[in-house]
C-alpha positions, 0 to 999 in steps of 0.5 A: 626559037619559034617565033610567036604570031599569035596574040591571045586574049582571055577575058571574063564575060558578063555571064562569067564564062571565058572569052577568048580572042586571037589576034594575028598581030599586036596592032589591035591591041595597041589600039584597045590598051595602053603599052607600058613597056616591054617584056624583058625577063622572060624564061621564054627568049621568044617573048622578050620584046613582047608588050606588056600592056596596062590591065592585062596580065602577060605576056605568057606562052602557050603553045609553040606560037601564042602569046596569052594575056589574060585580064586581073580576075581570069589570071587570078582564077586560072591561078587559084585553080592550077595551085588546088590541082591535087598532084597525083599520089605517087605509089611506092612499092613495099619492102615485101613487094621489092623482096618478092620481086628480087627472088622470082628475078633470081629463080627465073635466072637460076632456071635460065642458067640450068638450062644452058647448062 
């Protein structure tokens, strides 16, 4: 389990554009914003113990070492954006594509079979 030694903040500027902000420890953080509790339920043991802190959303990992927190309205957007991300189309190989393919497999070992022969 690697431990996470990066704090990662993602805010909203006034122009609308991301601000992004690292932090090496939790210190300055606690200082800005009040902790109300920690982490205990997280899929990711190495954010167990982590503080959850009154007006962001977090903790959450990203990467091997950081711990992202995110403000209400960029996790709302970074949300909205992910869930309207078309998954690409899968394509499928037709009945007629798959028999084609099973008879040019079979010629090709009839004519490796004659050959040894």
């Amino acid at each position: 389990m690697t431990r996470k030694d990066t704090f990662r903040i993602v805010t909203r500027s006034s122009d609308g554009s991301l601000l992004i902000r690292d932090y090496p420890t939790s210190d300055p953080l606690l200082k800005s914003h009040c902790q109300v509790g920690t982490d205990d339920c997280s899929t990711d043991l190495a954010l167990r113990g982590m503080p959850v802190f009154r007006g962001l959303i977090g903790p959450m990992p990203e990467g091997k070492n950081v711990v992202r927190y995110e403000s209400p309205d960029v996790f709302e957007a970074m949300t909205k954006e992910w869930g309207a991300a078309k998954p690409r189309k899968r394509t499928r190989r037709s009945k007629k594509q798959i028999e084609e393919d099973r008879a040019a497999e079979a010629a090709a070992a009839e004519a490796e079979l004659a050959a040894v022969n």
